[in-house]
N, CA, C and O atoms as a DFTB+ gen file, in Angstrom:
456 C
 N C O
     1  1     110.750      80.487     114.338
     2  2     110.092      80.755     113.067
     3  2     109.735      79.416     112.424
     4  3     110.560      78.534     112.185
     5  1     108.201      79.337     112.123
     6  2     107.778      77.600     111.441
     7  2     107.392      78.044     109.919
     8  3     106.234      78.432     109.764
     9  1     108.108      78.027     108.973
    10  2     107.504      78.098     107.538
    11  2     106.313      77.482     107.891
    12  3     105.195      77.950     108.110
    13  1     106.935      75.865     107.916
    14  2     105.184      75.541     107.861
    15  2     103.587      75.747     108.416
    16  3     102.488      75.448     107.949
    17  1     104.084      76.472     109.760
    18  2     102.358      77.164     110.198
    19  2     102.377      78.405     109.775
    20  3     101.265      78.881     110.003
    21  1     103.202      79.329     109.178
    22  2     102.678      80.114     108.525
    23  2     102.295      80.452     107.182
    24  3     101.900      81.511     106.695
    25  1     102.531      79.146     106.622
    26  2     102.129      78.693     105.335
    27  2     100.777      78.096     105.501
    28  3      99.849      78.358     104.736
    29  1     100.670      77.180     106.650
    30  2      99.478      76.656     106.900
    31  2      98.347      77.604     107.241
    32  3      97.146      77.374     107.093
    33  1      98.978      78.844     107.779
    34  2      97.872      80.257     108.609
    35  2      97.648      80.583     106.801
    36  3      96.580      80.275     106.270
    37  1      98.692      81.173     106.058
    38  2      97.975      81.959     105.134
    39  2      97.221      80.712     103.692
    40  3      96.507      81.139     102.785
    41  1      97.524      79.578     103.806
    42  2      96.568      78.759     103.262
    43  2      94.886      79.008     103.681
    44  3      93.866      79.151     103.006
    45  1      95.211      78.973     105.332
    46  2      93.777      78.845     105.810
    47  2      92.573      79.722     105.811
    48  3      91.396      79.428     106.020
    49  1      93.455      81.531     105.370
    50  2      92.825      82.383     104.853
    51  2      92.003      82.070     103.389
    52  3      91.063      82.805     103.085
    53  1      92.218      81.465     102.912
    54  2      91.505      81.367     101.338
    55  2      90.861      80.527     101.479
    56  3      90.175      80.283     100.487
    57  1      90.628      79.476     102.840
    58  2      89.471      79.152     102.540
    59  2      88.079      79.934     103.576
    60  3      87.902      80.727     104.501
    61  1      87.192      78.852     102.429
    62  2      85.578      80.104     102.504
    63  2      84.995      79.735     104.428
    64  3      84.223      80.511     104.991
    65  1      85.561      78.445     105.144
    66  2      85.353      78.917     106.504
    67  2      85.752      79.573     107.658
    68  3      85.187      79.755     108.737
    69  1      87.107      79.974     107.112
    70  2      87.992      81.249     107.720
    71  2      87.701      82.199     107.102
    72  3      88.065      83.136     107.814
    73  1      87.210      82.646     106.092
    74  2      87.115      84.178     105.504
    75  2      85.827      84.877     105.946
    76  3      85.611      86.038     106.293
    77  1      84.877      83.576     105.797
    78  2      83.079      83.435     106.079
    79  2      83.131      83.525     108.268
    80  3      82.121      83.519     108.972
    81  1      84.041      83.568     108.589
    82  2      84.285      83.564     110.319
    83  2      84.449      84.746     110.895
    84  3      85.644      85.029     110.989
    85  1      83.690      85.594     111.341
    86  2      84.135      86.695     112.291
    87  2      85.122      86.242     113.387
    88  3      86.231      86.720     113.625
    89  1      84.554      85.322     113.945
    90  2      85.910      85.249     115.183
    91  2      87.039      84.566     114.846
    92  3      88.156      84.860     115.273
    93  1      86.733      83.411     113.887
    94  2      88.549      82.924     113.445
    95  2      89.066      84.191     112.477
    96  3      90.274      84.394     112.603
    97  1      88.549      84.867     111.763
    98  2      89.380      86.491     111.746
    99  2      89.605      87.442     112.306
   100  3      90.358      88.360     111.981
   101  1      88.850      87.299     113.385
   102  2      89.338      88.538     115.069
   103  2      90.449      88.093     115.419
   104  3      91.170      88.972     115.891
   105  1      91.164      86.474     115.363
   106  2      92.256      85.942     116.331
   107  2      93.131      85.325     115.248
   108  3      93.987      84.452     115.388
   109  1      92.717      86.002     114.055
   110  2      94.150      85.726     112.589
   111  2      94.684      87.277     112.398
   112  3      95.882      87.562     112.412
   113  1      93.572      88.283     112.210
   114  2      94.254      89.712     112.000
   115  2      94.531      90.099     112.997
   116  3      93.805      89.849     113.959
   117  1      95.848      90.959     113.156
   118  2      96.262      91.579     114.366
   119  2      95.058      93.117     114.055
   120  3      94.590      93.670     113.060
   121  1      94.985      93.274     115.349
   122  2      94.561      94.593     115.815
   123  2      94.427      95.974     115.007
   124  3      93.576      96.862     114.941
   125  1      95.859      95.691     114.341
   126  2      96.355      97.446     113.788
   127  2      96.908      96.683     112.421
   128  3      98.032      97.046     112.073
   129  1      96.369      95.836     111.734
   130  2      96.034      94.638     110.267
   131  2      95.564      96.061     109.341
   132  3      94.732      96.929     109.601
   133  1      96.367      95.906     108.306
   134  2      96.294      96.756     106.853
   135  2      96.984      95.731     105.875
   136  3      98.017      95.075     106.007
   137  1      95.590      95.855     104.313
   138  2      96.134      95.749     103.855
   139  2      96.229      96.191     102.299
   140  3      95.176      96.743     101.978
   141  1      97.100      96.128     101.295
   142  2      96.659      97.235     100.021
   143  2      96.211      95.908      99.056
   144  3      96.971      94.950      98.916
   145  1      94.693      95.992      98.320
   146  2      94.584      95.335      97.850
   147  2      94.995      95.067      96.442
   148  3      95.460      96.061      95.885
   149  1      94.943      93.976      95.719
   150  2      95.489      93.788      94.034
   151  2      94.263      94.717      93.656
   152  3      94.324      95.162      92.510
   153  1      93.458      94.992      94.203
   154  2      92.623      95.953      92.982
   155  2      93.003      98.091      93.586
   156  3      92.470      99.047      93.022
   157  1      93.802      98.181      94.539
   158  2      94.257      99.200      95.077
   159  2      93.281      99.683      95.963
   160  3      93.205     100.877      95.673
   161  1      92.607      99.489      96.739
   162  2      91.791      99.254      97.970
   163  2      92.793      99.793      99.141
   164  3      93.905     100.091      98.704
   165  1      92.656      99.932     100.220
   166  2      93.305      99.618     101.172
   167  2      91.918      99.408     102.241
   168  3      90.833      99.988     102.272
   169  1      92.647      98.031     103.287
   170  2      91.337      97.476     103.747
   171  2      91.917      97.459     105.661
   172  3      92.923      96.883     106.077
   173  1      91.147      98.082     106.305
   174  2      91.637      97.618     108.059
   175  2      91.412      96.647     108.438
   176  3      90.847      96.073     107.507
   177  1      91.493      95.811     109.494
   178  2      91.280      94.771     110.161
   179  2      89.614      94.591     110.082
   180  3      89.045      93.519     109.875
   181  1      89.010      95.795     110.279
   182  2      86.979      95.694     110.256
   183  2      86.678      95.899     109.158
   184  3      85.601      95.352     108.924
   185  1      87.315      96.741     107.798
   186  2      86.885      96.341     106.562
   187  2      86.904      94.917     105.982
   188  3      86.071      94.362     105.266
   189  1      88.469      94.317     106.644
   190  2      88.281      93.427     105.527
   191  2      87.542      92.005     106.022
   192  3      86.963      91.223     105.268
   193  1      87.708      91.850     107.549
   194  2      86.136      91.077     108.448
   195  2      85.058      91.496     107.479
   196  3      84.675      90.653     106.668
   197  1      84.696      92.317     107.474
   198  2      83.154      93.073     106.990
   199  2      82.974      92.524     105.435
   200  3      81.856      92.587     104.924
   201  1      84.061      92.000     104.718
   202  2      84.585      92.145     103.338
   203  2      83.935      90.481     103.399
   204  3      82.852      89.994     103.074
   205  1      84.744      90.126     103.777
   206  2      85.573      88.308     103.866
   207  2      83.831      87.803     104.461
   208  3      83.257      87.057     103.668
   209  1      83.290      88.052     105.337
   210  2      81.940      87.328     106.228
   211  2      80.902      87.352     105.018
   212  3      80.154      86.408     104.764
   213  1      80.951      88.619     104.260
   214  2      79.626      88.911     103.195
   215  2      80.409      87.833     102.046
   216  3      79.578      87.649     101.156
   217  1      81.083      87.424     101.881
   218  2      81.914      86.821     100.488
   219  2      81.223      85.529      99.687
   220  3      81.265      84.411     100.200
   221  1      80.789      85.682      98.811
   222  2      80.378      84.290      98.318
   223  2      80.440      83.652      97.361
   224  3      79.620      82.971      96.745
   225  1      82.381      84.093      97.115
   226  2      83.704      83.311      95.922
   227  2      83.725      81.503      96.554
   228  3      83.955      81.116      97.700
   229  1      83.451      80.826      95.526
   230  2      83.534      79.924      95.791
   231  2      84.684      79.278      94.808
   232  3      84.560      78.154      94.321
   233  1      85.926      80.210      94.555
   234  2      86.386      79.486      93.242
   235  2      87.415      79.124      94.694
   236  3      87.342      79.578      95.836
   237  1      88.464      78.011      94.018
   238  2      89.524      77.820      94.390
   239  2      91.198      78.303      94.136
   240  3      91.835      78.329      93.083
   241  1      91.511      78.572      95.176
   242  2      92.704      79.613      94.771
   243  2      93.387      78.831      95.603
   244  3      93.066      78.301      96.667
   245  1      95.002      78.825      94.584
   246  2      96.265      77.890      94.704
   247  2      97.466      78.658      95.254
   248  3      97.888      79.611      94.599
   249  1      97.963      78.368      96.239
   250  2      98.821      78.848      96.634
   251  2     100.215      78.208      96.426
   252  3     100.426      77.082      96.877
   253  1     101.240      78.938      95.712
   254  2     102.530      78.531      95.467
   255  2     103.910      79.215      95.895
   256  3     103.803      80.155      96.683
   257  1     105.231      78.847      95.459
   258  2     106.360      79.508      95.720
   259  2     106.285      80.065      97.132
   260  3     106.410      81.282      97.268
   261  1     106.154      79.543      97.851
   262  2     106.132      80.262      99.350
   263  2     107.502      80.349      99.580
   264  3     108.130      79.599      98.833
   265  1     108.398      81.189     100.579
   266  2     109.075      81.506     100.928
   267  2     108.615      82.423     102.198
   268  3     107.598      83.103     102.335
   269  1     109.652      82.220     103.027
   270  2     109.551      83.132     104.274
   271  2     111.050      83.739     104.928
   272  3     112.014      82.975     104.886
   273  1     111.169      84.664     105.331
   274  2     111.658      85.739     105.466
   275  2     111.937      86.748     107.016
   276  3     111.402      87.854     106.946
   277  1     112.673      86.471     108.302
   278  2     112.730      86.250     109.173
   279  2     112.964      88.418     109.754
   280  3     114.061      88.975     109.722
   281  1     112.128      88.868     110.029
   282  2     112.596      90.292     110.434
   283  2     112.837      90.566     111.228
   284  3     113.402      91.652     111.109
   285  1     112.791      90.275     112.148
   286  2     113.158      89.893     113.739
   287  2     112.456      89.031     114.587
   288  3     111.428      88.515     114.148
   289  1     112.800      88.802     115.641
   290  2     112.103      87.909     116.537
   291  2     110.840      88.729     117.114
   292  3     110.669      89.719     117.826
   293  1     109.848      87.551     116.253
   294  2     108.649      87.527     116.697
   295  2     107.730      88.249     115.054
   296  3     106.524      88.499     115.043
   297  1     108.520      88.420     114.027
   298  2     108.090      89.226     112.669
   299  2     108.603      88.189     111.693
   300  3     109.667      87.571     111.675
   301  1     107.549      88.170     110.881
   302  2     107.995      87.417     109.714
   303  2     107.604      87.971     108.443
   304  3     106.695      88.787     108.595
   305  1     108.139      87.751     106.643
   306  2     107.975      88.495     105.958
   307  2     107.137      86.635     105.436
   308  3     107.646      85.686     106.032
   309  1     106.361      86.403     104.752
   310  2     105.572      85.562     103.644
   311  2     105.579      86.363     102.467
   312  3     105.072      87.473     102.309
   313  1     106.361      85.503     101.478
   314  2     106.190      85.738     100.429
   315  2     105.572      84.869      99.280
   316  3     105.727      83.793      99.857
   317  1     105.046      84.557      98.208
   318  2     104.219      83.891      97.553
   319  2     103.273      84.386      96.472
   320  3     102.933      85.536      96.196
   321  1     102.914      83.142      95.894
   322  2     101.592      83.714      94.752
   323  2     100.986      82.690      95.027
   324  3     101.340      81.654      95.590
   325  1      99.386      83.256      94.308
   326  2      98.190      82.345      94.242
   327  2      97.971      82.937      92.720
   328  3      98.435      83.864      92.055
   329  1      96.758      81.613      92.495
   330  2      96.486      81.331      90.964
   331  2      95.082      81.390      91.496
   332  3      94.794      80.922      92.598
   333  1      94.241      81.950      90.730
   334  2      92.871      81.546      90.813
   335  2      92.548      82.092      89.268
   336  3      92.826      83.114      88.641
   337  1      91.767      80.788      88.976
   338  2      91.313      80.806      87.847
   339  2      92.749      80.515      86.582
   340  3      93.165      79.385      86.325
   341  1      93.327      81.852      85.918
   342  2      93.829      82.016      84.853
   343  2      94.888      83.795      85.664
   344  3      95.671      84.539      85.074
   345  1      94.491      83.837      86.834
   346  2      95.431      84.759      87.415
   347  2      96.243      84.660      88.405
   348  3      95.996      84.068      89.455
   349  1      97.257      85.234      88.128
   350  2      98.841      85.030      89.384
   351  2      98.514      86.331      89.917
   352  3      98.340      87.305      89.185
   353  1      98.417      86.373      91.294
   354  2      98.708      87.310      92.228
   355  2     100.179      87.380      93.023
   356  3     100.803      86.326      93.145
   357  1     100.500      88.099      93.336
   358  2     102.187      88.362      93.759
   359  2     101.538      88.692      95.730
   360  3     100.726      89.538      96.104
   361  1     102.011      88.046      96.255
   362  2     101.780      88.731      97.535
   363  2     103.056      88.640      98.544
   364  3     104.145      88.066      98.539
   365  1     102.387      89.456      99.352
   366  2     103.585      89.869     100.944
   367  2     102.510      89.960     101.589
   368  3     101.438      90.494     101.304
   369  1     103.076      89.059     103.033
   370  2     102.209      89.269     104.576
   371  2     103.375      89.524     105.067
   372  3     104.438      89.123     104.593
   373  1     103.146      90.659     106.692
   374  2     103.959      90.289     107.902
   375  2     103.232      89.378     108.722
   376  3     102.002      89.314     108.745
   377  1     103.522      89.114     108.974
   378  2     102.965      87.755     110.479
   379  2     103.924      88.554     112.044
   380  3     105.132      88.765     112.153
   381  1     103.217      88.726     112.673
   382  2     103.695      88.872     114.006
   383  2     103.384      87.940     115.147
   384  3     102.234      87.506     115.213
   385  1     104.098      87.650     115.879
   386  2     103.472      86.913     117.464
   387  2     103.493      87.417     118.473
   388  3     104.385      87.983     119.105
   389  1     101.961      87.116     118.747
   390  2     101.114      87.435     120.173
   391  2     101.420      86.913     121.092
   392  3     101.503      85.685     121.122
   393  1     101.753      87.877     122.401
   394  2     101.552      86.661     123.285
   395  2     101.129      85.965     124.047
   396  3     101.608      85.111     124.794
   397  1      99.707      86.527     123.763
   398  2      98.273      85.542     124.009
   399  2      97.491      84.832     122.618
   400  3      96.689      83.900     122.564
   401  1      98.055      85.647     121.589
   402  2      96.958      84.549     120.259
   403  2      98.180      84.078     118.991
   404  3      98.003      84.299     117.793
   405  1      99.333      83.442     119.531
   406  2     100.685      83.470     118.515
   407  2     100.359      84.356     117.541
   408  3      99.894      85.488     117.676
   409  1     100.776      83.461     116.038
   410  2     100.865      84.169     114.976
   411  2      99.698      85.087     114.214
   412  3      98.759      84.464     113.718
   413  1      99.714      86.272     114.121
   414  2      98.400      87.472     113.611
   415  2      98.802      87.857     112.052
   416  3      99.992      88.057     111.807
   417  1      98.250      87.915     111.459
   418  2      98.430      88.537     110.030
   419  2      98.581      90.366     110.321
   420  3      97.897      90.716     111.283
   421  1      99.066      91.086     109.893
   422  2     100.055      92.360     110.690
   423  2      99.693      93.052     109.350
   424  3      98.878      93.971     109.278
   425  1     100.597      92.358     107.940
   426  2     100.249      93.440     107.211
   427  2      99.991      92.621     105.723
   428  3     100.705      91.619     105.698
   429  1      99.168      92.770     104.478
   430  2      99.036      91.810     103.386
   431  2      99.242      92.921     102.230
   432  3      99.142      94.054     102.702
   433  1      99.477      92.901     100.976
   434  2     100.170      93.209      99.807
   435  2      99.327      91.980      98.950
   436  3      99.245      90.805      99.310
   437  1      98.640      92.667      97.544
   438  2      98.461      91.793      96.456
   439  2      98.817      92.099      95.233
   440  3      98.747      93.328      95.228
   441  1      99.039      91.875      94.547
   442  2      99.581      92.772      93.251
   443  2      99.424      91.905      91.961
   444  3     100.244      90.996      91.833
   445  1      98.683      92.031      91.198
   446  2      98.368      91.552      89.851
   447  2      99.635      91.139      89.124
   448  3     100.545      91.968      89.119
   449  1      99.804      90.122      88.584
   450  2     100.740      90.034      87.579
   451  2      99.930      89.826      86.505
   452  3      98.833      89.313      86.285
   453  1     101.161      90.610      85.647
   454  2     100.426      90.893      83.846
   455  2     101.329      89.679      83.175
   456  3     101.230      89.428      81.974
């Protein structure tokens, strides 16, 4: 288990040339990838490709308090917030490993803080 590349994987989601990437998001989301969005969405692995490629947020969003969270071998829990703008988001990823494309984003959680 590396905190730091999976801090470094879900950094690399927010930015606009991983989100704007069909194929570096074919080989970040796993296969059977859900996730519930902060606005109550729920998005599959081809919604949220389909979502992320059309996107054209150019703000910058801060990622803090990371922590990680060990569920078994080969599962990990990420926990954390991002700031964008004047808002804290609360999130949860699972991370799983492949064992042809390592670490996949499995499952994501966003949740507004008031």
């Amino acid at each position: 288990m590396s905190k730091n590349l999976i801090k470094k994987l879900e950094e690399s989601l927010l930015l606009a040339e991983v989100r704007n990437s069909k194929e570096k998001l074919e080989l970040l989301l796993h296969d059977d990838f859900l996730e519930y969005g902060k606005s109550g969405r729920v998005y599959t692995k081809h919604l949220t490709i389909e979502a992320l490629t059309k996107e054209k947020n150019e703000s910058k969003i801060k990622l803090f308090d990371f922590e990680l969270k060990e569920l078994s071998e080969g599962a990990v829990l990420a926990l954390y917030k991002t700031k964008n703008l004047n808002q804290i988001t609360l999130r949860s990823s699972i991370w799983k490993k492949h064992s042809q494309y390592g670490w996949q984003l499995f499952f994501h959680q966003g949740t507004l803080k008031e």
